[in-house]
Short mmCIF file of the C-alpha atoms (twelve columns), coordinates in Angstrom:
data_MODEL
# 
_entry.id   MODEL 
# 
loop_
_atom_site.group_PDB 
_atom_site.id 
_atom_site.type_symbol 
_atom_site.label_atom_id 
_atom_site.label_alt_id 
_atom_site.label_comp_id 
_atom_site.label_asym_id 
_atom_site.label_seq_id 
_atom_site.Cartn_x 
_atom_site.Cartn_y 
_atom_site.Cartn_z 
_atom_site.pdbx_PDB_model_num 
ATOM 1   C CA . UNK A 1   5.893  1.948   37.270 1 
ATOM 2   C CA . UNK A 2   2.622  3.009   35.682 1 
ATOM 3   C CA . UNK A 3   4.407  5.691   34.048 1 
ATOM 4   C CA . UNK A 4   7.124  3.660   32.641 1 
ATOM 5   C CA . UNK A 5   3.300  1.773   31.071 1 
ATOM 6   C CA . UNK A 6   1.794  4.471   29.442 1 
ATOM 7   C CA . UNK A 7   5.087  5.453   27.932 1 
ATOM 8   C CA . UNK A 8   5.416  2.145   26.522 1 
ATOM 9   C CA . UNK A 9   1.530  2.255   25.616 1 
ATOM 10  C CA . UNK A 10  2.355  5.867   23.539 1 
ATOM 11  C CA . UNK A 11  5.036  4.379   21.587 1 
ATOM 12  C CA . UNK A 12  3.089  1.777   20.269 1 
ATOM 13  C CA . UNK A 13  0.019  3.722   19.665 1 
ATOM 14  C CA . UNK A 14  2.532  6.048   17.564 1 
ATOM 15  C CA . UNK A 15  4.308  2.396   15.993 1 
ATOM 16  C CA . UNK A 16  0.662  1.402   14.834 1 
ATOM 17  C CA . UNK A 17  -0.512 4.730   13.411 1 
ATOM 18  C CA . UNK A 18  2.656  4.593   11.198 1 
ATOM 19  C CA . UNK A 19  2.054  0.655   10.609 1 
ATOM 20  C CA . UNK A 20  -1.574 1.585   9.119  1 
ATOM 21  C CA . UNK A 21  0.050  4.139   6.533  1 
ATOM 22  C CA . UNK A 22  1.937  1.122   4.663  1 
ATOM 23  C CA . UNK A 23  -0.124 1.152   1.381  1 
ATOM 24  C CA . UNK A 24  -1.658 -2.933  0.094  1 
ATOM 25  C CA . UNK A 25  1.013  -4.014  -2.158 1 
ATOM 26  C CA . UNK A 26  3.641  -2.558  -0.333 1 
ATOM 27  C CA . UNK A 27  6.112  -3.648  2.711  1 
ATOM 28  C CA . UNK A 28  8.202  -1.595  4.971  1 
ATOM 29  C CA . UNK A 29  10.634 -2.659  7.217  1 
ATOM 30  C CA . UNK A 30  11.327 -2.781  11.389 1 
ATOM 31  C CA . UNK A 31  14.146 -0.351  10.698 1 
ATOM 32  C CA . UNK A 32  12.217 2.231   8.618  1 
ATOM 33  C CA . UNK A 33  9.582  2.411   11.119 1 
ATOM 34  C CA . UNK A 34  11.794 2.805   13.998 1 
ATOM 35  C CA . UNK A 35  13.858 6.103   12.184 1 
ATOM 36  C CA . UNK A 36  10.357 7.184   10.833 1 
ATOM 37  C CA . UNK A 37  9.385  7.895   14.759 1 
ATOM 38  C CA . UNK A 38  13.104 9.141   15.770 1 
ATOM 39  C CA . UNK A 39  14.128 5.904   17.208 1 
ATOM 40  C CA . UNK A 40  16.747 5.132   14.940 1 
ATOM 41  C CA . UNK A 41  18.018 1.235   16.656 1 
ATOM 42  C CA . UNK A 42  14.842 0.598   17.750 1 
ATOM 43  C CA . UNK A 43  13.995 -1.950  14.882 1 
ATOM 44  C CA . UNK A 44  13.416 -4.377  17.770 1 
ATOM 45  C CA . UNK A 45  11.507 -2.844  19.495 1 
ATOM 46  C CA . UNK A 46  9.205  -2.246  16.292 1 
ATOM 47  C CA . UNK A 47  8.650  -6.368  16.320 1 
ATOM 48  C CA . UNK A 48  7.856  -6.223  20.262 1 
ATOM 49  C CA . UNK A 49  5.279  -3.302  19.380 1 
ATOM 50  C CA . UNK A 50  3.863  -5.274  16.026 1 
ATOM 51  C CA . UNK A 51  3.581  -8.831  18.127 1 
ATOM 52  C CA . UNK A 52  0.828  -7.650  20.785 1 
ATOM 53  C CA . UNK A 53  -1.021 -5.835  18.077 1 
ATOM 54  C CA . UNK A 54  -3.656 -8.426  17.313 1 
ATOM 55  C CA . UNK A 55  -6.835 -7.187  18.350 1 
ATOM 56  C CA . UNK A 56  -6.244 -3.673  18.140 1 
ATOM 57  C CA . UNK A 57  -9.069 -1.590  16.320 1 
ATOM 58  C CA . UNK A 58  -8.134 0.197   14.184 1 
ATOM 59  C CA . UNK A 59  -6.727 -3.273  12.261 1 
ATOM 60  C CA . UNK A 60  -2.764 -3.061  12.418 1 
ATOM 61  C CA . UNK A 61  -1.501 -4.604  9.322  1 
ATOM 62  C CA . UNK A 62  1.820  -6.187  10.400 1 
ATOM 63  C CA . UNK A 63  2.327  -8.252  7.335  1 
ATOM 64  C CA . UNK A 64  3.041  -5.576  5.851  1 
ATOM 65  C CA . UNK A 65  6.481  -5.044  7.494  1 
ATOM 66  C CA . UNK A 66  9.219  -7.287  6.823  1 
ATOM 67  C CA . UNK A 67  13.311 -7.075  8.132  1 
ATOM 68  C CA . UNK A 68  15.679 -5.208  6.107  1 
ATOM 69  C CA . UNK A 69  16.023 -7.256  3.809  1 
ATOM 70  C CA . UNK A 70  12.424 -8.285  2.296  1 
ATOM 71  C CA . UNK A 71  12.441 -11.489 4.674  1 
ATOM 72  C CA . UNK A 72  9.425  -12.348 6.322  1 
ATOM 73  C CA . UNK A 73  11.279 -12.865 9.780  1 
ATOM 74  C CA . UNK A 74  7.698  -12.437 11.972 1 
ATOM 75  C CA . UNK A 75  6.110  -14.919 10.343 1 
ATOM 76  C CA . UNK A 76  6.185  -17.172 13.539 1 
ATOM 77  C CA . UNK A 77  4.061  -14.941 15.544 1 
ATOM 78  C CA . UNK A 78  1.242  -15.369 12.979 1 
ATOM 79  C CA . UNK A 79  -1.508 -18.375 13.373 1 
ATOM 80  C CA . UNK A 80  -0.545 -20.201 11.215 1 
ATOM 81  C CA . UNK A 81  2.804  -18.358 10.135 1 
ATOM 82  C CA . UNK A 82  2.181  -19.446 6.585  1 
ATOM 83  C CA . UNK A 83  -0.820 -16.447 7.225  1 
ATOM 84  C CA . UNK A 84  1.809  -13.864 6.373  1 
ATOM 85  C CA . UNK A 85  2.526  -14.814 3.291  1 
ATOM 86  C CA . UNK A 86  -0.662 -15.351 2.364  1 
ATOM 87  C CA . UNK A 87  -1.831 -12.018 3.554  1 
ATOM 88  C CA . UNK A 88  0.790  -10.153 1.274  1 
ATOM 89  C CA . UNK A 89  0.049  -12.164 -1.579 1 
ATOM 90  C CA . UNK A 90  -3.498 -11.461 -1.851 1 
ATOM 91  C CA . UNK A 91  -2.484 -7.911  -1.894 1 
ATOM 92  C CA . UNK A 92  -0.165 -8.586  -5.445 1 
ATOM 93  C CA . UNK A 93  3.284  -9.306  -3.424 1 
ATOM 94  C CA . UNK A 94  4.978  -11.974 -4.367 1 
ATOM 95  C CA . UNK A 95  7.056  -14.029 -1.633 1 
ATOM 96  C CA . UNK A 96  9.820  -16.782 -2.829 1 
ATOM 97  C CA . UNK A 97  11.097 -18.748 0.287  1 
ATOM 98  C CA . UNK A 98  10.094 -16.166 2.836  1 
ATOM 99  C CA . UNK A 99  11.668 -13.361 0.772  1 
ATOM 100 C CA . UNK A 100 9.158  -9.960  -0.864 1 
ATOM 101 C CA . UNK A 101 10.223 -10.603 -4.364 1 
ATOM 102 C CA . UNK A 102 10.929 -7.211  -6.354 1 
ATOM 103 C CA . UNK A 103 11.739 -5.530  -2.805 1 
ATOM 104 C CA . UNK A 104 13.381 -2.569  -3.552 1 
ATOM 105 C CA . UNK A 105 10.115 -1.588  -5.725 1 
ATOM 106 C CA . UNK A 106 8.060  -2.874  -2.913 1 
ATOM 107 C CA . UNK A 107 9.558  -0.797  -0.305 1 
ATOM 108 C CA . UNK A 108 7.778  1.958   1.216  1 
ATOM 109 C CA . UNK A 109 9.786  4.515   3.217  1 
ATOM 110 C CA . UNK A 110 7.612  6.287   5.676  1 
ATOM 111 C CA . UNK A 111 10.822 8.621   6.762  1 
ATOM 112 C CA . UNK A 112 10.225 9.891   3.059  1 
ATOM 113 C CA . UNK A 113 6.595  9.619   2.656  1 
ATOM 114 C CA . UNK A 114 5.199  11.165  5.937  1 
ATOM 115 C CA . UNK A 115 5.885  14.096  7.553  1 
ATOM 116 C CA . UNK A 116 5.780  13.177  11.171 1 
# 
């Protein structure tokens, strides 16, 4: 059992190191995280990771990843969830009913921009 922890624990250590790499002003997404550390359908698992990251030093910026398609599904696990929005915009994103405007330009792809 403790085993099955500390594998769990290593993931999302890894998750978070990538998650700190997303530039201010830019979003990635659950999916693009998940292939960036070889776990191509783990996109889910990404959002498990991200949702028991408050607290962790160093800050993990999870605003900064959205769903596949620029939508800010996590919102709900921030207090308030209107945080997330606001977080991205004071870094220069705009957000349009729950949606990173310009997305395709905002998109950060750490498969292309790290070498892991």
């Amino acid at each position: 059992m403790a085993k099955q922890n500390k594998s769990k624990d290593d993931i999302y250590s890894v998750i978070y190191d990538v998650v700190r790499l997303v530039p201010k002003g830019r979003v990635t997404s659950y999916g693009a995280v998940a292939a960036a550390i070889g776990v191509k359908s783990g996109a889910r698992m990404i959002g498990y990771a991200l949702n028991h990251c408050e607290g962790i030093k160093p800050k993990v910026p999870a605003h900064r990843v959205v769903n596949r398609n620029g939508q800010l599904t996590g919102k709900h696990h921030f207090d308030p969830p209107e945080k997330m929005q606001q977080q991205l915009e004071k870094e220069g994103i705009k957000v349009v009913d729950d949606v990173v405007q310009d997305f395709e330009q905002r998109f950060w792809d750490p498969s292309k921009d790290l070498i892991l």
